[in-house]
Backbone as numpy.savetxt, mean C-alpha at the origin, in Angstrom:
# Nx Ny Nz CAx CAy CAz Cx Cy Cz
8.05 30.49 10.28 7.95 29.05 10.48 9.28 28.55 11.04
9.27 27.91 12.28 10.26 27.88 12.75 11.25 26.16 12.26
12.75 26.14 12.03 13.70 25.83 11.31 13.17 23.96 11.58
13.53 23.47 10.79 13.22 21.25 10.93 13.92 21.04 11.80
15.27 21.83 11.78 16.19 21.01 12.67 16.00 21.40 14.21
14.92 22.34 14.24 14.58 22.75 16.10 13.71 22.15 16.21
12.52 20.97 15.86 11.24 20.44 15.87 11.47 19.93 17.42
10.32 20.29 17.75 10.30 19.54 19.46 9.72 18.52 19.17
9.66 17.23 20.51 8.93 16.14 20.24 7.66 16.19 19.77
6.92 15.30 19.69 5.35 15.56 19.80 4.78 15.57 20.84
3.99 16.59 21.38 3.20 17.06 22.07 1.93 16.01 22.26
1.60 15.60 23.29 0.54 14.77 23.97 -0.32 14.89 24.66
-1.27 15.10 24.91 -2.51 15.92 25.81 -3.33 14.78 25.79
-4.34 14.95 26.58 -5.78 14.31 26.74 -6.33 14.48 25.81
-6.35 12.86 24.84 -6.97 12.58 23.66 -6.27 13.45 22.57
-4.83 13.76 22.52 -4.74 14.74 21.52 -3.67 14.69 21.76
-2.86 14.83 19.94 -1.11 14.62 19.93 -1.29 15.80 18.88
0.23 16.34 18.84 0.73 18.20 18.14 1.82 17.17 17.31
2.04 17.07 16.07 3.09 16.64 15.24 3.38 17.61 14.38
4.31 17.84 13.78 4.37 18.17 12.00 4.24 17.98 11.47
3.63 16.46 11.20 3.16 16.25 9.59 2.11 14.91 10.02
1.06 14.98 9.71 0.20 13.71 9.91 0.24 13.22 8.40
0.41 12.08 8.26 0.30 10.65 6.70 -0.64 10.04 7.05
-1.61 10.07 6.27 -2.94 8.93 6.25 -2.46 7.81 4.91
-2.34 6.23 5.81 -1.74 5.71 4.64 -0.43 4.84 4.64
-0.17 3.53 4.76 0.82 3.24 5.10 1.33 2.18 3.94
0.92 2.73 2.70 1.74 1.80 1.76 2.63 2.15 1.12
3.02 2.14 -0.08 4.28 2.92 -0.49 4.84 3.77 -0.10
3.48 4.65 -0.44 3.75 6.66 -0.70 3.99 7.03 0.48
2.84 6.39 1.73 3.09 6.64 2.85 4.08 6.01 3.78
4.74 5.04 3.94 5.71 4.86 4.13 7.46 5.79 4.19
7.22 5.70 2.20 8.25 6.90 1.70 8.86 8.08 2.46
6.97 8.42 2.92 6.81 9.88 2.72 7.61 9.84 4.81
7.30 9.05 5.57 7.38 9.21 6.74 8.67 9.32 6.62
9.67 7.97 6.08 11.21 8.06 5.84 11.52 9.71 5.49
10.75 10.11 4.40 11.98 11.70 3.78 11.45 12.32 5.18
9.80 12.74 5.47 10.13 13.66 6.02 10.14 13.70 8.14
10.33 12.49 8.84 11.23 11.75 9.68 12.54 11.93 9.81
13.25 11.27 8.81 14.40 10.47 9.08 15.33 11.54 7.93
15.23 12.34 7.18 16.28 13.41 6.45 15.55 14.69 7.18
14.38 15.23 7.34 13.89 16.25 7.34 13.92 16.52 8.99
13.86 15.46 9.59 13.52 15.90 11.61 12.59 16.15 11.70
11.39 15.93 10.98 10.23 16.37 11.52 9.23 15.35 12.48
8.93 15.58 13.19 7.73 14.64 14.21 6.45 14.71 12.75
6.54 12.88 13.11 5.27 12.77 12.14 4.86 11.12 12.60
3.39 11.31 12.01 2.68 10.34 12.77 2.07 9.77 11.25
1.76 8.23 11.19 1.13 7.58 10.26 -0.10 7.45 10.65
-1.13 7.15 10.29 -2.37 6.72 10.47 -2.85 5.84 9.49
-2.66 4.26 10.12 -3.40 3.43 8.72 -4.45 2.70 9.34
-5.71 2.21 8.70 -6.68 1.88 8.85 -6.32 0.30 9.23
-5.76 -0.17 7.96 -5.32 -2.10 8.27 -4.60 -2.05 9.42
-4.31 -3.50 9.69 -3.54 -3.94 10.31 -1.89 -3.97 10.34
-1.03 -3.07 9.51 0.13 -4.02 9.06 0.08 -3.12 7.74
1.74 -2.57 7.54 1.76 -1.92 6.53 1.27 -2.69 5.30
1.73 -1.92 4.00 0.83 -2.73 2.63 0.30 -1.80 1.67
-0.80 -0.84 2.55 -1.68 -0.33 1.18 -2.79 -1.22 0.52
-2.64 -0.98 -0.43 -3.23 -2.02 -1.40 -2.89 -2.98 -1.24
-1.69 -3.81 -1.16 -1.63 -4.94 -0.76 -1.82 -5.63 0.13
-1.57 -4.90 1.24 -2.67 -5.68 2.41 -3.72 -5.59 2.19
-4.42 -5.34 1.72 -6.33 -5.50 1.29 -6.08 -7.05 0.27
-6.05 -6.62 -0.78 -5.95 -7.14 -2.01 -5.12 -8.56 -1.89
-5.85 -9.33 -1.34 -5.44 -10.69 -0.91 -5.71 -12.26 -1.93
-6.81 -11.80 -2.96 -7.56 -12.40 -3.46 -6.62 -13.63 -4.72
-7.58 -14.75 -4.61 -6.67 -15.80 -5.24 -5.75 -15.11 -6.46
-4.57 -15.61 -6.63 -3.59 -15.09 -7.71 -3.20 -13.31 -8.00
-3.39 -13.02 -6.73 -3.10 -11.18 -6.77 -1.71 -11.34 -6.68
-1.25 -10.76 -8.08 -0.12 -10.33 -8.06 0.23 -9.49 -8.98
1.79 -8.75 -9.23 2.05 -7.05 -9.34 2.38 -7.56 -10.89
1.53 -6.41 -12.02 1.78 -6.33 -13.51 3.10 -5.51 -13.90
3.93 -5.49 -13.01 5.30 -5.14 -13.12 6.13 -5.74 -12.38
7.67 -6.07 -13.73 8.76 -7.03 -12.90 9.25 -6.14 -11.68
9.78 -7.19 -10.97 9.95 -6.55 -9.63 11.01 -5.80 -9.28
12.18 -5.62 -10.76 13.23 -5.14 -10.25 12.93 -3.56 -10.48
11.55 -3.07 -10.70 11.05 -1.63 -11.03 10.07 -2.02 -10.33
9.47 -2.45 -9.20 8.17 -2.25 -8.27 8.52 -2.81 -7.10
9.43 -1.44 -6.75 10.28 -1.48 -5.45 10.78 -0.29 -5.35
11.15 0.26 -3.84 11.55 1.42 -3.57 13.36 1.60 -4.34
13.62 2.59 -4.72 14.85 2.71 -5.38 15.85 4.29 -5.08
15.19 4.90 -3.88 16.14 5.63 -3.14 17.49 5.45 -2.22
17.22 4.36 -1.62 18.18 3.37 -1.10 18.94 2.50 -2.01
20.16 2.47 -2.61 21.22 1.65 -3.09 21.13 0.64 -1.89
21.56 0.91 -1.17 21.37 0.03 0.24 20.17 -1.33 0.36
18.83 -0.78 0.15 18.05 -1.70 0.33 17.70 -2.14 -1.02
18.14 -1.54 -2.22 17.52 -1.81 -3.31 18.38 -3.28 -3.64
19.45 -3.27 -3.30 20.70 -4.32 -3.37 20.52 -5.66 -2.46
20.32 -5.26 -1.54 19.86 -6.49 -0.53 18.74 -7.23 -0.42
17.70 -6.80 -1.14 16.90 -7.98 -1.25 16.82 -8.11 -2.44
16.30 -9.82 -2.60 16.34 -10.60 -3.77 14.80 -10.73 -3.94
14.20 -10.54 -5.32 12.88 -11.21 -5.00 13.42 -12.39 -5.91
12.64 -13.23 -5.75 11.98 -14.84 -6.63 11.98 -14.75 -7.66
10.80 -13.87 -8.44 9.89 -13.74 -9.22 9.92 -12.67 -10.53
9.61 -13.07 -11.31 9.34 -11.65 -12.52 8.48 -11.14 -12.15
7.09 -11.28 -12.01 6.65 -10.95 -11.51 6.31 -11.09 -10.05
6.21 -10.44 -8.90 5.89 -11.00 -7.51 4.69 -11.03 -7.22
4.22 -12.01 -6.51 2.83 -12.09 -6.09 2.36 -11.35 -4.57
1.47 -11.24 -3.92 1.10 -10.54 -3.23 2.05 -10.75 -1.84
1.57 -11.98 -1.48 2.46 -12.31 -0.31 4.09 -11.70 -0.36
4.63 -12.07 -1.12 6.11 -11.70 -1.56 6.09 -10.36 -1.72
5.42 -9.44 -2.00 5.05 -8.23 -1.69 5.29 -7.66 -0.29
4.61 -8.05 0.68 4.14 -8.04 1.54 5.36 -7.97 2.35
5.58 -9.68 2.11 7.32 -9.72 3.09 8.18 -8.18 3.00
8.30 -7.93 1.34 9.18 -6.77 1.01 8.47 -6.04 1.92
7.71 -5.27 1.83 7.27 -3.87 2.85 7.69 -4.26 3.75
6.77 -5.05 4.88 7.60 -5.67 6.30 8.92 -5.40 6.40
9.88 -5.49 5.48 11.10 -5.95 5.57 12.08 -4.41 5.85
11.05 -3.39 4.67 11.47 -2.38 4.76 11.03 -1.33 5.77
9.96 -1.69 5.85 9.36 -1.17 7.13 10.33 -1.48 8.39
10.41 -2.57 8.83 11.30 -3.14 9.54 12.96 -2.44 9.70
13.62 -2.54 8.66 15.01 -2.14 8.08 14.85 -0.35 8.31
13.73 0.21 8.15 13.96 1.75 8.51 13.41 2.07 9.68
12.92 0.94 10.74 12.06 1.39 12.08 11.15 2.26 11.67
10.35 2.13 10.39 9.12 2.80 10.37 8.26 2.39 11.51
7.90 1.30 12.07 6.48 0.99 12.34 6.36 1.78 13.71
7.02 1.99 14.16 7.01 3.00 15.56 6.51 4.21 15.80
6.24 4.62 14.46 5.31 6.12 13.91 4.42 5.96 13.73
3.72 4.65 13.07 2.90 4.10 12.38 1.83 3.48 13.47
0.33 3.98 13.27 -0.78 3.77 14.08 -1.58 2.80 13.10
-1.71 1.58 13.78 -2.48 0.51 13.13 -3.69 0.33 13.78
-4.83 -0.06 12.66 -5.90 -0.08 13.26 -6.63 1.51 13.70
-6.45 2.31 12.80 -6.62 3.56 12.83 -7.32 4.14 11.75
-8.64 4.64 12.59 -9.74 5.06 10.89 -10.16 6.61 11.32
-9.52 7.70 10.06 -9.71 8.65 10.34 -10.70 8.95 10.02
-11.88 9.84 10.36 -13.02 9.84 10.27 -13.52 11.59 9.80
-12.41 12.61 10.22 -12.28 13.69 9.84 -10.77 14.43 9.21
-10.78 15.63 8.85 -9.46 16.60 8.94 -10.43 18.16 8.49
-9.69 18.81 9.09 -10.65 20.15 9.04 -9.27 21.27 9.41
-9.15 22.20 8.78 -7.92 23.35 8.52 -8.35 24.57 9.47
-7.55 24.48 10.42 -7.72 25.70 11.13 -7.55 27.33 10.51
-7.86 27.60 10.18 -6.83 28.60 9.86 -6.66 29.93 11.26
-6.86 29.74 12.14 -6.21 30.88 12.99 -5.00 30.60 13.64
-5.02 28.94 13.36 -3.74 28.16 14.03 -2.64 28.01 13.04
-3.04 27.90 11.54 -2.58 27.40 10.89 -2.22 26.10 10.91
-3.03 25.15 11.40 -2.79 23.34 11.64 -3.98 23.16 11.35
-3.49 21.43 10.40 -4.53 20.73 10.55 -4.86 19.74 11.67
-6.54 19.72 11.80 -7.08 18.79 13.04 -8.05 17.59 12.63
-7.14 16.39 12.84 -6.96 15.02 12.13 -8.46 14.21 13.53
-9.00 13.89 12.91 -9.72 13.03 14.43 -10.18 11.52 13.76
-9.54 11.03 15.04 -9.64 8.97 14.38 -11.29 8.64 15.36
-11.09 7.48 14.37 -12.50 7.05 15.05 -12.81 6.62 16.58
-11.84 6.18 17.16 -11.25 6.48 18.47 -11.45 7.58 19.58
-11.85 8.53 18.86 -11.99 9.64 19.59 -10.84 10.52 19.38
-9.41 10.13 19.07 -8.38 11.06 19.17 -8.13 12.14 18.24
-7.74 13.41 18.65 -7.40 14.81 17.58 -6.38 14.50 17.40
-5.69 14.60 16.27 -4.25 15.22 16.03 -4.00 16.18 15.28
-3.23 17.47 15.88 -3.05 18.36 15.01 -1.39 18.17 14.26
-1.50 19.46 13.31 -0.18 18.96 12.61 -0.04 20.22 11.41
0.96 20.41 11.49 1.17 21.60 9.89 0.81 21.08 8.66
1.30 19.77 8.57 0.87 19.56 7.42 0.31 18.15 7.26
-0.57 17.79 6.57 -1.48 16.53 6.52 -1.21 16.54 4.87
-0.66 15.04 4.64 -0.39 14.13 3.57 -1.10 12.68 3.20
-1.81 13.09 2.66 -3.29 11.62 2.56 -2.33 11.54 1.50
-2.10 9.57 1.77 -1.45 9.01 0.55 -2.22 7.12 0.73
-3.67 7.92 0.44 -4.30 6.54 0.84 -4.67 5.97 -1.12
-4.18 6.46 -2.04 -4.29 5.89 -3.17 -5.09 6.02 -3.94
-5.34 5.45 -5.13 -6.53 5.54 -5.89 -7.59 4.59 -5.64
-6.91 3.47 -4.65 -8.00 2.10 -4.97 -8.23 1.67 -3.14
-8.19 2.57 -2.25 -8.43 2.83 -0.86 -10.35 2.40 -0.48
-11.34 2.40 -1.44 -12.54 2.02 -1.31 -13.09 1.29 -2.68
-13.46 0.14 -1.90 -13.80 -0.83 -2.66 -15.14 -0.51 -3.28
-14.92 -0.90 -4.53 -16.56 -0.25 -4.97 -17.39 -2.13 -5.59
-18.11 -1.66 -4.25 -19.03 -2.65 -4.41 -20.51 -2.18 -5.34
-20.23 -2.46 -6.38 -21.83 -2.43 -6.65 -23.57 -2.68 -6.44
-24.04 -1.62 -7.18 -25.31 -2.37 -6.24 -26.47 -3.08 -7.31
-25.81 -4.45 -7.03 -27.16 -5.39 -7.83 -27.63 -5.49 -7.10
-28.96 -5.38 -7.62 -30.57 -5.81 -7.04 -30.47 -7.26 -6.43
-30.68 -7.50 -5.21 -30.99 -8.81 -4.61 -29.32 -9.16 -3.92
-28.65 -8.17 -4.10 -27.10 -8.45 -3.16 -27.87 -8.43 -1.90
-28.06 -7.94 -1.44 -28.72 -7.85 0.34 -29.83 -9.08 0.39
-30.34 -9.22 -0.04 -30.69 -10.88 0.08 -29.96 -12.15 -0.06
-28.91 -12.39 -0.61 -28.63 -13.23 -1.51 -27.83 -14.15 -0.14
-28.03 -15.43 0.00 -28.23 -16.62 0.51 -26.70 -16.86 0.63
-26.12 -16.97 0.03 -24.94 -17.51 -0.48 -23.85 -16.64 0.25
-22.62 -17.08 -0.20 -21.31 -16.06 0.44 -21.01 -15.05 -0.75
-20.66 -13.50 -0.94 -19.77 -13.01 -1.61 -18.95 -12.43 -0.96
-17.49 -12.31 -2.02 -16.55 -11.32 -1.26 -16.24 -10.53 -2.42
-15.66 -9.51 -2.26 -14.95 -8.11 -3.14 -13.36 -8.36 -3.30
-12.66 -8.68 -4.24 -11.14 -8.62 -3.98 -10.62 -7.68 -3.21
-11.33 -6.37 -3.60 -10.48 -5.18 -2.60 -10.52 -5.44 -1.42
-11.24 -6.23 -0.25 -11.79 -6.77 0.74 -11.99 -8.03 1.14
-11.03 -8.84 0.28 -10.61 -10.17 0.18 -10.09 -10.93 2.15
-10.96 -11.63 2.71 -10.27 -11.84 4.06 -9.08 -12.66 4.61
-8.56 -12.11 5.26 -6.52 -12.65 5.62 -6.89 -13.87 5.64
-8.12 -14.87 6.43 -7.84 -16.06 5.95 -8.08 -16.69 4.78
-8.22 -16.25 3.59 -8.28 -17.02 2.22 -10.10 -17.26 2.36
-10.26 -18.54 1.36 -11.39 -18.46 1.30 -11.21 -20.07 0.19
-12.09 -21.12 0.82 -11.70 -22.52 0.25 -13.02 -22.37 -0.56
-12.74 -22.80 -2.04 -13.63 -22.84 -3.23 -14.05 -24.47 -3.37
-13.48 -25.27 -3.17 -13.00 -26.77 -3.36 -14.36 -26.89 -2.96
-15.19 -27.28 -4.25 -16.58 -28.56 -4.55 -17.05 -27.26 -4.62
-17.13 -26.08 -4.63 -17.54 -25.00 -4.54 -18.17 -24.54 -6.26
-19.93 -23.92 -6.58 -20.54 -23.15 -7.47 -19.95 -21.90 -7.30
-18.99 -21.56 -8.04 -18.58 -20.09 -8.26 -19.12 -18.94 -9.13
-19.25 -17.87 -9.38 -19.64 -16.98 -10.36 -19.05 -15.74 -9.89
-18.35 -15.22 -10.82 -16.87 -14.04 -10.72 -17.75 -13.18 -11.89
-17.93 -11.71 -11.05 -17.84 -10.70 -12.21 -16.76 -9.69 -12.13
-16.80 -9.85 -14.10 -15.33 -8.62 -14.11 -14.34 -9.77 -14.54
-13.61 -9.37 -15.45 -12.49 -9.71 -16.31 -11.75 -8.47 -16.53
-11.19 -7.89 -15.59 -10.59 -6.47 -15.31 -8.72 -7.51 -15.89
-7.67 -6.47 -14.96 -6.85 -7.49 -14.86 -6.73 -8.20 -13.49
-7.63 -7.73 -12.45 -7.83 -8.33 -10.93 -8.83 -10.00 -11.41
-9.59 -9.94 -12.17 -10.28 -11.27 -12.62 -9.40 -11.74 -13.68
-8.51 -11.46 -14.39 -7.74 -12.14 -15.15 -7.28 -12.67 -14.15
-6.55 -12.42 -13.23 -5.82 -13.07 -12.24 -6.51 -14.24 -11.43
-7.62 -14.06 -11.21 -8.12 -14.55 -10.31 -9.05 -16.08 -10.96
-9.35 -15.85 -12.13 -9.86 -16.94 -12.85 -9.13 -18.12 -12.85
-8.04 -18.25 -12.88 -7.57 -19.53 -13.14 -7.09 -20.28 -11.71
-6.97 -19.68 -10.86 -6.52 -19.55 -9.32 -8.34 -20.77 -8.81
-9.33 -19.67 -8.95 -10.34 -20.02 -8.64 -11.04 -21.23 -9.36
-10.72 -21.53 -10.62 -11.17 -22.42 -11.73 -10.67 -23.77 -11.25
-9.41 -23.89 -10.27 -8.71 -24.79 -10.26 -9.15 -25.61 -8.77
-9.77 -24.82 -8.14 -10.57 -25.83 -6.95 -12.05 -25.62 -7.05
-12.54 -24.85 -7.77 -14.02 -25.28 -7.60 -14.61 -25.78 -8.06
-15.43 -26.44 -7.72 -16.75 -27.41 -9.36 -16.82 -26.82 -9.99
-17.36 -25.74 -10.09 -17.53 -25.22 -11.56 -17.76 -23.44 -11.01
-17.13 -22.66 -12.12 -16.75 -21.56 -11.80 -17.04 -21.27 -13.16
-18.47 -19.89 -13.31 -19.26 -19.06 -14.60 -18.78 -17.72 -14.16
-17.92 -17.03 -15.03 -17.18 -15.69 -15.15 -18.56 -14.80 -16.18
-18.75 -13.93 -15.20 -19.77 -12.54 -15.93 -18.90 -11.34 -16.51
-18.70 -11.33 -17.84 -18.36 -10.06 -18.35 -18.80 -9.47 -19.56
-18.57 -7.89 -18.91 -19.01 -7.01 -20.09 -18.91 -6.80 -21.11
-17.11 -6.88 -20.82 -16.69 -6.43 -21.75 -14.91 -6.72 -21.99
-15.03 -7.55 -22.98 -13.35 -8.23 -23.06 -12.38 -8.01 -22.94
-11.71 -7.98 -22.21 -10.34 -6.77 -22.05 -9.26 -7.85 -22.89
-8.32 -7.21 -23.33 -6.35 -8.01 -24.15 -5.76 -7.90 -22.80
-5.48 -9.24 -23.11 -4.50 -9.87 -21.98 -3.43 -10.85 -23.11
-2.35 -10.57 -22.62 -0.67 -11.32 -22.56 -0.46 -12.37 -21.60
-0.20 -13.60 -22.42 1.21 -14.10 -21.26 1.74 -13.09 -20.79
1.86 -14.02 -19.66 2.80 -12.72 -18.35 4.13 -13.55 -18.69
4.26 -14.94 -18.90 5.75 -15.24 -18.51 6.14 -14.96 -17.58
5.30 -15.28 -16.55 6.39 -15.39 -15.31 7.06 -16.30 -14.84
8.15 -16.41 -14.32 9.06 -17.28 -13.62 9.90 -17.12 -12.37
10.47 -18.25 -11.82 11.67 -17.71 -11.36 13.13 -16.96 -11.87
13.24 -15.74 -10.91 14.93 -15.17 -11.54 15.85 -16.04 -11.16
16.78 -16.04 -12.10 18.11 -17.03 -12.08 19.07 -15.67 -11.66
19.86 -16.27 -10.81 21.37 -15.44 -10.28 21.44 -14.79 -11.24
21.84 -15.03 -12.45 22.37 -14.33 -13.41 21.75 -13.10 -13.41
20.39 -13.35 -13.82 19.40 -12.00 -14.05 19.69 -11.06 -12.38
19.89 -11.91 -11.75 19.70 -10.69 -10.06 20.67 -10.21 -10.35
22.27 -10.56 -10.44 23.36 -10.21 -10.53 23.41 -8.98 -11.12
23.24 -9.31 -12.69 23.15 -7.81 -14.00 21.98 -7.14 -13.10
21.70 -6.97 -13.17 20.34 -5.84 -11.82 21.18 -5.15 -11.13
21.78 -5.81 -10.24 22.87 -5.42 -9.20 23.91 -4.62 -10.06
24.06 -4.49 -10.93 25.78 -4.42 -11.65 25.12 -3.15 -12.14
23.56 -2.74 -12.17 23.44 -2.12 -13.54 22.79 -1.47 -13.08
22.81 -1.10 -11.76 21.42 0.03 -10.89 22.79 1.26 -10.42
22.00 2.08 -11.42 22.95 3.68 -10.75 22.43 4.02 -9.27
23.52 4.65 -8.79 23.51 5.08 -7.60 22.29 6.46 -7.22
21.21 6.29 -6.19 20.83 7.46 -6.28 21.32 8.75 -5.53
21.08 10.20 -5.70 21.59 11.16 -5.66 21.03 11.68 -4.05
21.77 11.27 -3.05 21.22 12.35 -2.40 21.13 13.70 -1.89
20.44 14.00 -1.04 19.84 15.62 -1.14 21.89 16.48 -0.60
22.09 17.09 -0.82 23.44 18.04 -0.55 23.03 18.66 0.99
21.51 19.12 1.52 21.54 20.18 2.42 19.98 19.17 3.29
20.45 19.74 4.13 18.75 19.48 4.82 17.47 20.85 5.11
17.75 21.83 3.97 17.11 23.01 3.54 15.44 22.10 3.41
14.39 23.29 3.59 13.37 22.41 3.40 13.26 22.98 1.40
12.70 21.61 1.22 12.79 21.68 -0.40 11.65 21.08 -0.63
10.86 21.12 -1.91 9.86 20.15 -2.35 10.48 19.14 -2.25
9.74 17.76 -2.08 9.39 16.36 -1.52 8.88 15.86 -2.72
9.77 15.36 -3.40 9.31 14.11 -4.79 8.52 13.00 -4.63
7.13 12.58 -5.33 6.81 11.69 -4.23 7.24 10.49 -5.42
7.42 9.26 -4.54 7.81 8.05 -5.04 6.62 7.04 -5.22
6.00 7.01 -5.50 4.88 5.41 -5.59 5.28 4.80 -7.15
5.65 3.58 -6.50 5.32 1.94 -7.86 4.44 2.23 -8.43
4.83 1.42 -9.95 3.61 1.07 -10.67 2.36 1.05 -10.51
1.66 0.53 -10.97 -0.24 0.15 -10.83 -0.09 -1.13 -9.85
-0.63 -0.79 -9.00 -0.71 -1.99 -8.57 -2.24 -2.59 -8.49
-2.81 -3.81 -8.25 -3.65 -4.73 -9.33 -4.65 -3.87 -8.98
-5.62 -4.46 -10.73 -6.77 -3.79 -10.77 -6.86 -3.10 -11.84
-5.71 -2.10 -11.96 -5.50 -1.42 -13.34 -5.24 -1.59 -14.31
């Protein structure tokens, strides 16, 4: 297997690109994963995300009051001293949007998005083995081969819509949080009915309760829920953060080594 630090560009053909590493996936993990193995490792690698706009889960997951069940100074990337220091969030907890900015920001700050194929739905991957590559094909029509293929599309990548009887008839509008649309969705004078009191309908109940006529929540089964206490952070609290985040360790060699993977908390739903 020949050395990271000799990787030729990527290879381009008719309907068909040669990389080293194809990522399906452009939220955390995949993000992460392009930075280590890109930008320390030299390897040609290509993203493939389905949305529009990095995120993950959070770009889907748009839905009234979506926001992260962990404070934000632990649901954030923390390999970088560098970036971990420079941004401030708001919030104890952050809400989706504010989320969002962060990725952008980091996305942005490491020139990820230049790897990164938006609007991209892979539709296969299938293992050669006489080549030893995998062969990635988007819905597009395009192959990509690659040594190694890293799906870091998550646990919560398909929305599971259920199937009640009379959904395919039903007159009215529904939407799915996982599939929540970028322009919002106005409830105001609006008959609502929400099933699920998960923690994605904890969230979303009081958000929705607050412009519609009347809003009837269907559940199974009761889940324990906490005050969140959320607020704004005061200087003070950002400051001690800052004062009190050890430095992380980086790698001594650019040897190829196992690849730690990094993904945040739960993010909503769980």
């Amino acid at each position: 297997m020949p050395d990271s630090m000799t990787r030729e560009a990527p290879r381009t053909g008719a309907g068909s690109s040669t990389y080293d590493a194809v990522i399906i996936g452009a939220g955390f993990s995949g993000m992460y994963q392009l930075h280590l193995l890109r930008d320390r490792l030299g390897l040609s690698v290509r993203v493939l995300e389905q949305g529009g706009g990095v995120g993950g889960t959070w770009y889907w997951n748009r839905y009234p009051g979506a926001r992260c069940d962990s404070e934000s100074h632990s649901y954030c990337f923390t390999f970088s001293p560098e970036l971990y220091r420079e941004w401030e969030w708001t919030e104890r907890y952050p809400g989706q949007a504010e989320i969002m900015r962060y990725m952008n920001w980091v996305a942005d700050r490491l020139d990820l998005k230049r790897d990164i194929a938006f609007d991209t739905r892979v539709t296969g991957a299938r293992y050669d083995e006489a080549s030893n590559r995998w062969q990635v094909t988007t819905e597009a029509g395009e192959t990509l081969s690659a040594t190694w293929l890293i799906t870091a599309v998550g646990c919560l990548s398909t929305a599971n819509v259920p199937k009640i009887p009379g959904l395919e008839d039903f007159k009215g509008r529904w939407y799915h949080t996982g599939q929540w649309p970028h322009e919002g969705v106005d409830f105001t004078g609006q008959r609502v009915g929400q099933i699920g009191t998960g923690s994605t309908g904890i969230q979303a109940v009081p958000v929705i309760a607050a412009a519609a006529k009347h809003l009837t929540v269907f559940q199974r089964t009761a889940n324990y829920s906490v005050p969140a206490r959320n607020g704004p952070l005061d200087a003070e609290f950002k400051d001690w953060v800052r004062q009190n985040t050890k430095r992380s360790a980086r790698p001594r060699s650019r040897r190829r080594t196992a690849i730690p993977s990094s993904s945040p908390t739960a993010p909503p739903g769980t």
